[in-house]
C-alpha positions as CSV (number, residue, x, y, z in Angstrom):
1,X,30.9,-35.3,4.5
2,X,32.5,-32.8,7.1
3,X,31.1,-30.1,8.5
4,X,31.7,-27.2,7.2
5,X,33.6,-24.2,9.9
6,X,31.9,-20.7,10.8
7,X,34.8,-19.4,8.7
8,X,34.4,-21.2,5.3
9,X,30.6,-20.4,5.5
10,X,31.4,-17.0,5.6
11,X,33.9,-17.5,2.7
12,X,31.4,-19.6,0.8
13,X,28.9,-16.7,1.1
14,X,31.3,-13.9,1.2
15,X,29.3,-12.1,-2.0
16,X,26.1,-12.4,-0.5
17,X,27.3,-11.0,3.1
18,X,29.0,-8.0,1.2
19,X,26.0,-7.3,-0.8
20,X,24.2,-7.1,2.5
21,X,26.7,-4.3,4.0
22,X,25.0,-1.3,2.8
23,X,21.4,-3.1,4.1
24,X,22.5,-3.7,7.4
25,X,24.9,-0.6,7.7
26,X,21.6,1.8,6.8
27,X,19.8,-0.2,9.5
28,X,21.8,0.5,12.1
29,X,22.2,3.9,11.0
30,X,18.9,5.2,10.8
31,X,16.7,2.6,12.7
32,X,19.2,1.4,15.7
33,X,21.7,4.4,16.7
34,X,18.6,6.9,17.3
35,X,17.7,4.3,20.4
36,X,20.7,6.0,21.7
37,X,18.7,9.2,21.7
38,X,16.0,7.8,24.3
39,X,18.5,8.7,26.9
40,X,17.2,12.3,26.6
41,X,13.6,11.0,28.4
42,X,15.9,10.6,31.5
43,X,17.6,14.3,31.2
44,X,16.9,17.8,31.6
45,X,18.1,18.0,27.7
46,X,19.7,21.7,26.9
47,X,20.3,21.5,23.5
48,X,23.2,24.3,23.9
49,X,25.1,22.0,26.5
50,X,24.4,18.7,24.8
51,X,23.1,15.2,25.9
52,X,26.3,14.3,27.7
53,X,26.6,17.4,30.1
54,X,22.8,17.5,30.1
55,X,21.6,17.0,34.1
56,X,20.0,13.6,34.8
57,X,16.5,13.9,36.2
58,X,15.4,10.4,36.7
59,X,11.8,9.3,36.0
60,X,10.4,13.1,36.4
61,X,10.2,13.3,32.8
62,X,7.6,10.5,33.2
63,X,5.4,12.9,35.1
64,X,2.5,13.9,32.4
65,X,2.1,10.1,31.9
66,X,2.2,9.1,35.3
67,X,-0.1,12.1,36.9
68,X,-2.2,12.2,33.6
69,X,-1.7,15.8,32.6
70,X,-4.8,16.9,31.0
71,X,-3.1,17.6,27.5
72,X,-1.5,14.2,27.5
73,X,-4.8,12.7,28.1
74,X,-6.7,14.8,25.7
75,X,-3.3,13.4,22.6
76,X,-3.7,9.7,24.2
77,X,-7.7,9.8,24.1
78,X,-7.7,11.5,20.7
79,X,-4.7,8.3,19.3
80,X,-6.6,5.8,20.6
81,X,-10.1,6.6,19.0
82,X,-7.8,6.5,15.7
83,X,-6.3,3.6,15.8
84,X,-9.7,1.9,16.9
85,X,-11.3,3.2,13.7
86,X,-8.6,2.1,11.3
87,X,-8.5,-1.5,12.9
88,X,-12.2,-1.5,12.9
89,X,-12.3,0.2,9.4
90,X,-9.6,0.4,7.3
91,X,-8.1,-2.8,8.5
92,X,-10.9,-5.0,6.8
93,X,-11.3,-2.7,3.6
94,X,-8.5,-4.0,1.8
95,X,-9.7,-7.4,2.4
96,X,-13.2,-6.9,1.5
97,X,-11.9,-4.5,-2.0
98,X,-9.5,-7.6,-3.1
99,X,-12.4,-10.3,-2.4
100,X,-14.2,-8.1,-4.7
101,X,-11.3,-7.9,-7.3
102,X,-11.1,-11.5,-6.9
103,X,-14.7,-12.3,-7.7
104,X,-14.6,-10.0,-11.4
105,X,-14.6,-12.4,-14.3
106,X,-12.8,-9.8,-16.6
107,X,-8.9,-9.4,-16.1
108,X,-9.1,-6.4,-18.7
109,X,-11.5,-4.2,-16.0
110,X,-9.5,-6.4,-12.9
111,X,-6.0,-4.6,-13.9
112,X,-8.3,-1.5,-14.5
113,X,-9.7,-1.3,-11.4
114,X,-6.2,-1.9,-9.4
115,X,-4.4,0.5,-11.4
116,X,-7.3,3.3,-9.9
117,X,-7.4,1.9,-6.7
118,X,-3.5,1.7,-6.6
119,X,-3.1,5.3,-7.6
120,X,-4.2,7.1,-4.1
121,X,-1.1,5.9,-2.2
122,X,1.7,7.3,-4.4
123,X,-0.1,10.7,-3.3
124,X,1.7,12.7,-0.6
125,X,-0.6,13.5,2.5
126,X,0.3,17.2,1.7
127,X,-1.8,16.1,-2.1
128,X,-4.4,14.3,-0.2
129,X,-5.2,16.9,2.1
130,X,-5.1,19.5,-0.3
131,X,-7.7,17.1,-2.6
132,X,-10.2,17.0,0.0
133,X,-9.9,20.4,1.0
134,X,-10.9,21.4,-2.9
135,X,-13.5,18.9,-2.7
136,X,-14.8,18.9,1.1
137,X,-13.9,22.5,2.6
138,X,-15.9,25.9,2.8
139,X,-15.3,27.3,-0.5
140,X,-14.7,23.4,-2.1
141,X,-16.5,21.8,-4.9
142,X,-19.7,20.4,-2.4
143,X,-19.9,23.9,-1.2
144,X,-20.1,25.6,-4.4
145,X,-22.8,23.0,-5.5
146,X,-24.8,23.4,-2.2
147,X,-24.8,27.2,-1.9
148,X,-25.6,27.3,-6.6
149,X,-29.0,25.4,-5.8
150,X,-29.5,27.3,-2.0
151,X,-28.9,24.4,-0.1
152,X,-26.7,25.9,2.7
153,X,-23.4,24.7,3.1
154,X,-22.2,22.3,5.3
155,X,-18.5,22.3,7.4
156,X,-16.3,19.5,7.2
157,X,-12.8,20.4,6.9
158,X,-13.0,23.0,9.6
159,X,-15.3,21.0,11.7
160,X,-13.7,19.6,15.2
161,X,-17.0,17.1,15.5
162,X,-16.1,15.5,12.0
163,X,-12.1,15.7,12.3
164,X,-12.2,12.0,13.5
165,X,-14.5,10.8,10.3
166,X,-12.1,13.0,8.1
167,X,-8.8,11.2,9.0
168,X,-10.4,8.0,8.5
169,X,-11.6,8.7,5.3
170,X,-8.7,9.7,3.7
171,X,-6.9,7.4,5.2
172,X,-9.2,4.7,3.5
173,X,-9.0,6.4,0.1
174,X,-5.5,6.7,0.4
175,X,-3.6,3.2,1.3
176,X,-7.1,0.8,1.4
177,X,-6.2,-0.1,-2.3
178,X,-2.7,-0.1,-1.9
179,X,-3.1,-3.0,0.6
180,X,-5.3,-5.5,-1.5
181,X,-1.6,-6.4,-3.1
182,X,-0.9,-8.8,-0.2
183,X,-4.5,-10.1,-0.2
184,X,-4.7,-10.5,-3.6
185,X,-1.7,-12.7,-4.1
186,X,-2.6,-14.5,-1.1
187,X,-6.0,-15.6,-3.0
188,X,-4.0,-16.9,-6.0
189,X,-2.4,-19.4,-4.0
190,X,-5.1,-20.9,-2.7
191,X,-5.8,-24.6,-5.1
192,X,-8.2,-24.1,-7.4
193,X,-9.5,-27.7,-7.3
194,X,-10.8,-26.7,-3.6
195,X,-13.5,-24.5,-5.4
196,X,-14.2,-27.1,-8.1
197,X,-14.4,-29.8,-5.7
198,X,-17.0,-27.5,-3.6
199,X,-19.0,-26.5,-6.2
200,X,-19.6,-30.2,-7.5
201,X,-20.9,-31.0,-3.9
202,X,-23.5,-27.9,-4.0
203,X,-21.1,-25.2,-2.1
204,X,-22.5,-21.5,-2.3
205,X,-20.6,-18.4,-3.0
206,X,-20.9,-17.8,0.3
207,X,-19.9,-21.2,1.5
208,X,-16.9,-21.4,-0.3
209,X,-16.1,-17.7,1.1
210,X,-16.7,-19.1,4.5
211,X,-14.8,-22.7,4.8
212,X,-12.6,-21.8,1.9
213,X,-11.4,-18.5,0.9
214,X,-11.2,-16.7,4.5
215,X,-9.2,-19.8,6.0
216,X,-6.9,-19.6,3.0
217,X,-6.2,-15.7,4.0
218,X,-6.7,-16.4,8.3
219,X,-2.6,-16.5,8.6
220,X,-1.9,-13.2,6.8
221,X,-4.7,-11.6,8.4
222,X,-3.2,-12.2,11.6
223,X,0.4,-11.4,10.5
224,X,-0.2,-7.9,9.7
225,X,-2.7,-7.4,12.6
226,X,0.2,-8.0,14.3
227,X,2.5,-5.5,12.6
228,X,-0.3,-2.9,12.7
229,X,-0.4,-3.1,16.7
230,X,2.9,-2.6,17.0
231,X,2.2,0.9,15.6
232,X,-1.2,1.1,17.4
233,X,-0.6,4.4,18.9
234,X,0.9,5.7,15.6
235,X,-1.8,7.5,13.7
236,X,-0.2,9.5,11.2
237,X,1.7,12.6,12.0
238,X,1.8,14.3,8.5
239,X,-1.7,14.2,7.7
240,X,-2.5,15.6,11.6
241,X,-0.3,18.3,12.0
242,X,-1.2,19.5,8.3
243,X,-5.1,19.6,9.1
244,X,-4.6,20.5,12.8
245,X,-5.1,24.0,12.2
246,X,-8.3,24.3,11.2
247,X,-9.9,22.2,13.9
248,X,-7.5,23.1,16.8
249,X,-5.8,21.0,19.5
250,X,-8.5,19.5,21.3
251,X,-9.9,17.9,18.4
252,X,-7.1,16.6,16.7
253,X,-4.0,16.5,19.1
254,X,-2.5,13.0,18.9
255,X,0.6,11.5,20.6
256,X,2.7,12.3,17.3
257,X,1.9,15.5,17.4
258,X,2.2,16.0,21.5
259,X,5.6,14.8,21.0
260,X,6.2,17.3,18.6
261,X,4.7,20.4,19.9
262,X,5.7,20.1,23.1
263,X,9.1,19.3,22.2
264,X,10.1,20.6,19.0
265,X,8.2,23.6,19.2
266,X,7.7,24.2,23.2
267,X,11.4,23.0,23.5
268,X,10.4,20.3,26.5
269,X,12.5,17.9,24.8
270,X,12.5,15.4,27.8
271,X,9.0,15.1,28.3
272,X,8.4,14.3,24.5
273,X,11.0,11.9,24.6
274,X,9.7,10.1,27.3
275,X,6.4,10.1,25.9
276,X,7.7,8.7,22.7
277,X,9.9,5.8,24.3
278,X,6.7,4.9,26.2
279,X,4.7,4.6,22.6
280,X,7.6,2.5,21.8
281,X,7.4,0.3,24.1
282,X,3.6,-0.2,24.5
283,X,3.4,-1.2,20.9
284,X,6.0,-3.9,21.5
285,X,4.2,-5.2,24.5
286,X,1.3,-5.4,22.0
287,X,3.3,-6.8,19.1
288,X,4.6,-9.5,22.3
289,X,0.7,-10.1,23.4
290,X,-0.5,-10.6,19.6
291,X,1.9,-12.7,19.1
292,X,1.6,-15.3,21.6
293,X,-2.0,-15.1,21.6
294,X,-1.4,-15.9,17.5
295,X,0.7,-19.4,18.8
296,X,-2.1,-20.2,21.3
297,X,-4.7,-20.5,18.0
298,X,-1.9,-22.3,16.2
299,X,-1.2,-19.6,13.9
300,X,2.5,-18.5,13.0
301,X,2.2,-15.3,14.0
302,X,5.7,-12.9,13.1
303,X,8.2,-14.9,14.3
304,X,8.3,-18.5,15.4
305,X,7.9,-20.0,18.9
């Protein structure tokens, strides 16, 4: 049988290359072009004059990273605390929620409990902040309680000591449901028999959680710890800059929100680009790192070795 040319495999699949077009075409659009934009972290950028006749100015945009300028610190301090909670906190949730899923006998309150748990994430953060600002803030529905039986009141919303707590809370309500999807259709594949057969030899729950279930979950785990470092120093722009207000700058400035105040709104467009094209590429170093330390423990990791 002959080997078939570069050219009749793209005949033979010519319906399924043109139905990818508009795929790949919005790809390059909207995710590749912009990289085109990082060229404004080496310019004094004038928006009047544009990025062409813009001057170059080397790596001096680089400066606030490179002398640590104390508002750059205070974003980079602030995004790291972040993304330490939500690997340490809402990472796990998800797992630990579809374990539980897993474990109710009754597919009629299983589906239930989903469909509630599913429901946060289809909320905009504009929604969610706005819920727990009814529920949590000076004149919400803890306060109104509190002050009706002279308990005092208590400051959460407004509160720069409990901003970090906040954001990690709604973040949990929010998407920690959402995510048992993956989990839970990774527990439905693992054989069935495994449990029987563990059982019959005298296996406890927790045994069978142990040497069964977890190692049946240990490659998706890793997968999308993986993906979630390579947007470590992401933390959520909407639901900072909407909250940031209340609790001011030094609480709650991140790196998304450096990037846009000091170059949206304080017009250092250079400085903010360079600060962003550094986030870039420190979260693929870390997507690199994760990855290879995956292959050293014989996991797949995102791509293949």
């Amino acid at each position: 049988m002959s080997r078939l040319t570069w050219w009749d495999r793209v005949r033979r699949d010519r319906i399924l290359l043109l139905a990818a077009v508009p795929g790949v075409a919005l790809l390059l659009i909207f995710h590749y072009l912009p990289w085109l934009g990082n060229v404004i972290a080496f310019k004094d950028y004038q928006p009047y004059i544009g990025i062409f006749d813009s001057p170059w100015t080397g790596f001096a945009n680089f400066r606030v990273i490179v002398n640590g300028d104390p508002a750059f610190l205070n974003a980079l301090t602030n995004t790291l605390i972040i993304t330490l909670l939500q690997v340490l906190i809402v990472f796990p949730a998800p797992i630990a929620l579809a374990l539980l899923l897993d474990s109710l006998m009754s597919e009629r309150l299983k589906r239930a409990v989903q469909s509630i748990l599913y429901l946060p994430h289809f909320l905009s953060w504009v929604i969610v902040v706005a819920i727990f600002m009814q529920l949590l803030g000076d004149g919400g529905l803890l306060n109104n309680f509190l002050r009706e039986h002279d308990l005092g009141t208590v400051s959460i919303i407004s509160n720069p000591d409990a901003f970090l707590a906040l954001v990690t809370g709604q973040v949990l309500w929010k998407d920690a449901g959402w995510a048992t999807i993956l989990f839970l259709a990774a527990l439905s594949r693992i054989d069935p028999t495994l449990y029987e057969a563990s059982a019959v030899d005298g296996a406890s729950r927790w045994r069978q959680l142990w040497h069964i279930t977890l190692p049946g979950l240990r490659s998706l785990i890793v997968l999308l710890l993986i993906l979630r470092l390579g947007d470590a120093l992401t933390v959520g722009f909407e639901q900072i800059v909407l909250q940031q207000q209340a609790v001011g700058a030094d609480a709650s400035e991140v790196l998304d929100t450096y990037v846009y105040n000091n170059g949206i709104l304080a017009g250092d467009w250079g400085v903010s680009a360079a600060v962003g094209l550094v986030k870039g590429v420190i979260g693929l170093l870390l997507v690199l790192g994760a990855n290879k330390l995956a292959h050293r423990f014989g996991e797949q990791g995102v791509y293949q070795r």
